[in-house]
C-alpha positions as CSV (number, residue, x, y, z in Angstrom):
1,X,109.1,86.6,143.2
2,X,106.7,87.3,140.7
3,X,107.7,87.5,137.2
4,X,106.4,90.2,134.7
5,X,105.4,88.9,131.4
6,X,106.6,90.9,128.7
7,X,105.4,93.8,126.6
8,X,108.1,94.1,124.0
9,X,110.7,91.5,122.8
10,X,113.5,93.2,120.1
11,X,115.0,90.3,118.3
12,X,117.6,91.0,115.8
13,X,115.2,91.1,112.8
14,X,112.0,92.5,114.4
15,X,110.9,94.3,117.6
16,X,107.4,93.0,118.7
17,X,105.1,94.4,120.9
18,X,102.4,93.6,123.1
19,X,99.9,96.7,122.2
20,X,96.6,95.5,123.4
21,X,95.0,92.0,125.2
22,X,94.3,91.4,121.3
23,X,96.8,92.3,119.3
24,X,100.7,92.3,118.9
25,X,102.5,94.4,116.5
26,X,106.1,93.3,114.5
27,X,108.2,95.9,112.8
28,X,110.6,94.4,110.7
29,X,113.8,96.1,111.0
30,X,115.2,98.7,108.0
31,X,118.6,97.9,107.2
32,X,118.9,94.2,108.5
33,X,119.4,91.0,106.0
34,X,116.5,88.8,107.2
35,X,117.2,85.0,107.2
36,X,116.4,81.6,108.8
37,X,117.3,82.3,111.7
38,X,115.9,86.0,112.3
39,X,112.9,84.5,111.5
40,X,113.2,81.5,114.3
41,X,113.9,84.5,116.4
42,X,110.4,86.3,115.6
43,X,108.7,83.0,115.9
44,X,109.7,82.3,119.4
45,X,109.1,85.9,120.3
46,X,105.5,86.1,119.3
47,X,104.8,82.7,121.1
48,X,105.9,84.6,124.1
49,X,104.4,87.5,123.8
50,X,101.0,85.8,122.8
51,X,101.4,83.3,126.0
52,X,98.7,80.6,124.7
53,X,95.8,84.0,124.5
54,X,94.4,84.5,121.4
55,X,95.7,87.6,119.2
56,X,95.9,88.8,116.1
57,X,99.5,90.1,114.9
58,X,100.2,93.5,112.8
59,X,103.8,92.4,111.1
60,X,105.1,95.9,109.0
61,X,107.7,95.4,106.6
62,X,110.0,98.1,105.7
63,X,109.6,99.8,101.8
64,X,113.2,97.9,101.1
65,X,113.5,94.4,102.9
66,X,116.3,92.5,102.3
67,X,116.4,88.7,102.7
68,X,118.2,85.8,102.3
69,X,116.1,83.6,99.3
70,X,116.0,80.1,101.3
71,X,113.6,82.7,103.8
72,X,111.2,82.3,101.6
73,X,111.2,78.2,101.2
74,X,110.4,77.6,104.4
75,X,106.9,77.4,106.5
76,X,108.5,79.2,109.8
77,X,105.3,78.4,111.6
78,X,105.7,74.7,111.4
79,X,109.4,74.5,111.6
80,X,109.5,76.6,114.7
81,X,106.9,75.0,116.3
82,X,103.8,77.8,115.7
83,X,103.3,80.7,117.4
84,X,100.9,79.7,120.1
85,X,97.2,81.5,119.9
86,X,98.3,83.6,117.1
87,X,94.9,84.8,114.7
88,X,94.5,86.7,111.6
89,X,98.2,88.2,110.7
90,X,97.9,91.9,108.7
91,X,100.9,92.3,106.6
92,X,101.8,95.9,105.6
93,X,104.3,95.6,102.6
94,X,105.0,99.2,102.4
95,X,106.4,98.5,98.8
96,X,104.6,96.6,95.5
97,X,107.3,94.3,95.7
98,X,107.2,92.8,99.0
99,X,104.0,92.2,98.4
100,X,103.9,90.2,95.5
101,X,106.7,88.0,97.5
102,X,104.3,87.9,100.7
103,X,101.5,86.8,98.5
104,X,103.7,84.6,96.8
105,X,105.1,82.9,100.0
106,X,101.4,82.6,101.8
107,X,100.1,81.2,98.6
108,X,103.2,78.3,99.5
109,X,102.8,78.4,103.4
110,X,99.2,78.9,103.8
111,X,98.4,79.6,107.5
112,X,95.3,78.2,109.4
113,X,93.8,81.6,110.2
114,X,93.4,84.7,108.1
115,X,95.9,86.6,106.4
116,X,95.7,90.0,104.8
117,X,98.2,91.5,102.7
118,X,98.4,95.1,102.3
119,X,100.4,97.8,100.5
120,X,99.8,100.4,103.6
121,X,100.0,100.3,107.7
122,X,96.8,102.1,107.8
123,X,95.1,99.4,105.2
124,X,96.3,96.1,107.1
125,X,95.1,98.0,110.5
126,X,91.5,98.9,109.2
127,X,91.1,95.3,108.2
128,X,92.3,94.0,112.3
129,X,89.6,96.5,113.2
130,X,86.8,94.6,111.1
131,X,84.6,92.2,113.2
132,X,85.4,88.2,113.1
133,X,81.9,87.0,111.8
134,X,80.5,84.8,115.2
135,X,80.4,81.2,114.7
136,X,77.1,79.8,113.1
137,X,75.2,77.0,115.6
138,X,75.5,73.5,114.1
């Protein structure tokens, strides 16, 4: 029996999607506390849905997230084990104050690849669309 790999994982903080070979989109969910655990969720969805490829990961905020403060004390990636091949991350923060938190918690949790936050959806997907610069020969 051969099994499907998912497209689209809804975890009770975020629905993610598989959109394209290279990228995976995460819509946070209006109306939902986020905590510690919602987040564990996430992280183990997008290691599933990325499946050791590379991608790079849209994540949308609503304009009003609420959240549980110890949220933003931890490094996710590393407590849940990362997220497998996952790239540059594109925030959309849909609201001045999420993000000045996201910048605040990224300036705590720095992650390996590139991370763009953005007030607008259209901004943080203009910047997925620019071209990685290719390695320089050593």
């Amino acid at each position: 029996m051969k099994m499907e790999h998912p497209r689209m994982i809804d975890t009770r903080s975020a629905t993610l999607e598989l959109v394209s070979d290279a990228l995976i989109e995460l819509r946070f969910k209006p109306d939902v506390k986020l905590d510690v655990e919602g987040m564990s969720e996430i992280v183990h969805a997008k290691r599933t849905l990325i499946a050791g490829k590379n991608m790079d990961v849209l994540a949308i905020l609503p304009a009003e997230l609420d959240f549980e403060l110890n949220v933003l004390n931890m490094d996710h990636h590393a407590l849940n084990g990362g997220c497998g091949g996952a790239q540059r991350l594109a925030l959309a923060a849909q609201s001045a104050f999420n993000e000045r938190l996201s910048n605040i918690y990224f300036r705590y949790h720095p992650r390996q690849h590139d991370t763009g936050i953005f007030l607008t959806e259209d901004d943080a997907r203009k910047w997925l669309t620019t071209k990685l610069p290719e390695p320089s020969a050593s």
